[in-house]
C-alpha positions as CSV (number, residue, x, y, z in Angstrom):
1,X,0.0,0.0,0.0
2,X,1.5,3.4,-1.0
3,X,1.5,6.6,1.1
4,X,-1.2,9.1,0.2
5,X,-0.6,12.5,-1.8
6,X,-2.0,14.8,1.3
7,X,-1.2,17.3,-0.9
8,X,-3.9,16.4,-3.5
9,X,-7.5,17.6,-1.7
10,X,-9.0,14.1,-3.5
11,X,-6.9,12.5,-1.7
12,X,-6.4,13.8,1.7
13,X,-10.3,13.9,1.7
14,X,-10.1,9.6,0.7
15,X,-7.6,8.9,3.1
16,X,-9.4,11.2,5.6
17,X,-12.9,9.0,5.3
18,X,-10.2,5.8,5.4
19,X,-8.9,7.2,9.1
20,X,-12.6,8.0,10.1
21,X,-13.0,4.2,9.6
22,X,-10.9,2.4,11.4
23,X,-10.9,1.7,14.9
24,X,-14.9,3.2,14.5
25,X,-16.3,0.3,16.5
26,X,-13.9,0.4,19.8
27,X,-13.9,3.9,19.7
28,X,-17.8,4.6,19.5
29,X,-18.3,1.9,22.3
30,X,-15.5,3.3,24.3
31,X,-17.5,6.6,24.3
32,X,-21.0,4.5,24.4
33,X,-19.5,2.7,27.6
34,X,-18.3,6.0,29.4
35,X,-21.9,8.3,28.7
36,X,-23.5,4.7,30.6
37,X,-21.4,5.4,33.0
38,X,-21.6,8.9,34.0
39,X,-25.7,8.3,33.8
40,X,-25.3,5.6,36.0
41,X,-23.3,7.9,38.2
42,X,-25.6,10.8,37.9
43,X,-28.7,8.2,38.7
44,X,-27.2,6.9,42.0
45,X,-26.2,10.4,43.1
46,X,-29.6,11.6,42.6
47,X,-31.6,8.8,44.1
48,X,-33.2,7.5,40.8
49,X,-31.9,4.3,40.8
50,X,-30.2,1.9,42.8
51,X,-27.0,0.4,41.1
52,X,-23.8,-1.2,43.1
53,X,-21.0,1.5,43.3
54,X,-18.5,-0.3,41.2
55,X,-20.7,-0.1,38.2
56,X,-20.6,3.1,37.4
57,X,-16.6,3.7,37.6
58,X,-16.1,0.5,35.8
59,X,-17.6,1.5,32.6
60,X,-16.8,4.7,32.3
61,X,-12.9,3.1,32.7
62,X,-13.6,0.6,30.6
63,X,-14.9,3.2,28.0
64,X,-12.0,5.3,28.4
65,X,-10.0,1.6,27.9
66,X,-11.7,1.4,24.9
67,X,-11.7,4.9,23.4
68,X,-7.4,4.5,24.1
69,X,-7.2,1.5,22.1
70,X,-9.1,2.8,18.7
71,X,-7.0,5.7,18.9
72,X,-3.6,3.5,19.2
73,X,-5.1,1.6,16.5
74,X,-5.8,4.5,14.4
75,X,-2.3,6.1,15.1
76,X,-0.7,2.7,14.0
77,X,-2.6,2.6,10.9
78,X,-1.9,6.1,10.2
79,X,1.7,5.4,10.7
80,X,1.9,2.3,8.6
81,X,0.2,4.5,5.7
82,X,2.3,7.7,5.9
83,X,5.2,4.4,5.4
84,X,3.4,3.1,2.5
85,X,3.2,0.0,4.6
């Protein structure tokens, strides 16, 4: 795979859309995961709901877990590219 022409707006704009892909699944979970749990947090601070207290701070980590990993993936892929990799 060759490096793209970033200079060329075609393809900056191709190999933008080709970033914007990978990872997509981790990274919208990641951030899925963590909104949970700051409502979760925001429930049981407020009285609305009753949830342990270890639910709340374990996915919103594991969100952020997952919202570091697509972006190490992304930053890999983007550095494999810019090698023509």
């Amino acid at each position: 795979m060759t490096a793209p022409d970033l200079r060329d707006p075609a393809q900056r704009r191709a190999y933008r859309r080709e970033l914007m892909g990978v990872a997509r699944t981790e990274r919208y979970w990641g951030i899925f995961l963590a909104m949970i749990g700051i409502a979760l947090l925001w429930m049981r601070r407020s009285g609305w709901a009753t949830v342990p207290e270890w639910l709340a701070p374990v996915a919103i980590g594991l969100g952020i877990v997952l919202m570091l990993i697509g972006i190490i993936h992304r930053m890999r892929h983007h550095r494999r590219r810019m090698r023509g990799e």
